[in-house]
Steps between C-alpha positions, in 0.01 A plus 500: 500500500328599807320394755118613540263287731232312299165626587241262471134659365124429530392636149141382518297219548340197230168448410440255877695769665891335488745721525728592219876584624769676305855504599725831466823513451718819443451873448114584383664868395718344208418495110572059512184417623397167452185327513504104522148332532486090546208268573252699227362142443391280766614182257850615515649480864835503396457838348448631922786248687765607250421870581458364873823373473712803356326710822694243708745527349609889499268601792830548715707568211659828359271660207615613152594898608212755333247182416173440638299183472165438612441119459127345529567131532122405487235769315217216501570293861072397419583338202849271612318387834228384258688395224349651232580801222317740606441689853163416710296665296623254182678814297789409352715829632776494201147587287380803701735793532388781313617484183306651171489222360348313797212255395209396657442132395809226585727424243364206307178491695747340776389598908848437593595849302155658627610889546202589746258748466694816390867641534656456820183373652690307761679518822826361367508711209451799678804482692675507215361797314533760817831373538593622167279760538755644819763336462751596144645183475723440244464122416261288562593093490212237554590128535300235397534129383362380158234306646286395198094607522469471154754706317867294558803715507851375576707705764605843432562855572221693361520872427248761429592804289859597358626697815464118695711350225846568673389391865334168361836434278690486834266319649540189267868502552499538845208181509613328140115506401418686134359850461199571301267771468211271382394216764319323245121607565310830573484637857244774531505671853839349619697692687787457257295645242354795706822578670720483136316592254285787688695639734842453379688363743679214489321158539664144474314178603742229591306151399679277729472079393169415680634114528830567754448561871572871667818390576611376179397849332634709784850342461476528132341828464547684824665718341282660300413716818846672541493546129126679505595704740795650412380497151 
């Protein structure tokens, strides 16, 4: 272990101009790089205090020797002030990352899932894509809950592609939910998708239970962040 000062970073601003902070934590020369991105959907505040929580926790703490994290504890800050899916603009972000299969009407004729007007057409997004655009990050771990739009899913570690099979297997021990590859309904333009299936990398999405408070799933789950980061 050793001790690195956490930097905290201005990586852009939302749609009405919020800034969007990512913590740092470790050495940004290493091979572990790790990429954890909370608060995709404004409907799923827990998904942002958890991560909000683990910075508290370790900010003065020793990091894991030759890992790097970069943690994003709220990608759409819009969207959780207003309570709603998607960011300002109404685009559901976890539908617009550039992925071939990317569509351009919502799933199911649903506006909650509306994945704006073309690939990475907003803000948010964007943030995401030149970070993995300059950045080689090894893993990259989004947490949500399983609020229900329309498609119900019961908690989980998701995983996208083979390589993210071994990371997400680890994950459910160290946070006793189930790992699956399928979450039950198509997701084109999710970063999951994009970031597994395209690019290769690894990519797990931990669906924390959208009915217990940040605190109940931080003492339960917390950790799931030690675990994604050491991999």
């Amino acid at each position: 272990m050793t001790l690195l000062d956490m930097q905290k970073l201005v990586l852009g601003k939302s749609v009405q101009g919020k800034e969007i902070a990512g913590y740092s934590f470790g050495d940004e020369n290493c091979f572990n790089k790790t990429l954890i991105v909370g608060g995709i959907h404004g409907v799923e505040p827990q998904s942002k205090e958890v991560c909000e929580m683990y910075v508290s926790d370790i900010e003065d703490k020793p990091f894991p020797k030759d890992c790097y994290l970069l943690l994003i504890p709220c990608i759409n800050p819009d969207g959780i002030e207003a309570n709603t899916r998607g960011n300002a603009n109404g685009v559901d972000l976890n539908r617009n990352f550039p992925s071939s299969g990317w569509q351009s009407t919502p799933l199911a004729g649903n506006n909650a899932y509306y994945p704006g007007i073309k690939p990475a057409s907003e803000p948010e997004t964007q943030i995401i894509v030149s970070l993995l655009k300059n950045y080689n990050f090894k893993k990259i771990f989004a947490i949500h809950t399983n609020h229900t739009i329309q498609f119900p899913n019961p908690p989980m570690v998701n995983y996208d592609g083979e390589q993210s099979r071994e990371l997400a297997e680890k994950l459910s021990v160290a946070t006793g939910l189930m790992a699956h590859h399928d979450i039950g309904y198509p997701t084109p333009g999710s970063l999951g998708v994009w970031v597994g299936h395209e690019l290769k990398k690894i990519s797990v999405t931990v669906e924390l239970d959208d009915t217990k408070t940040s605190k109940e799933l931080y003492k339960k789950h917390g950790l799931m962040f030690e675990v994604g980061v050491i991999g």
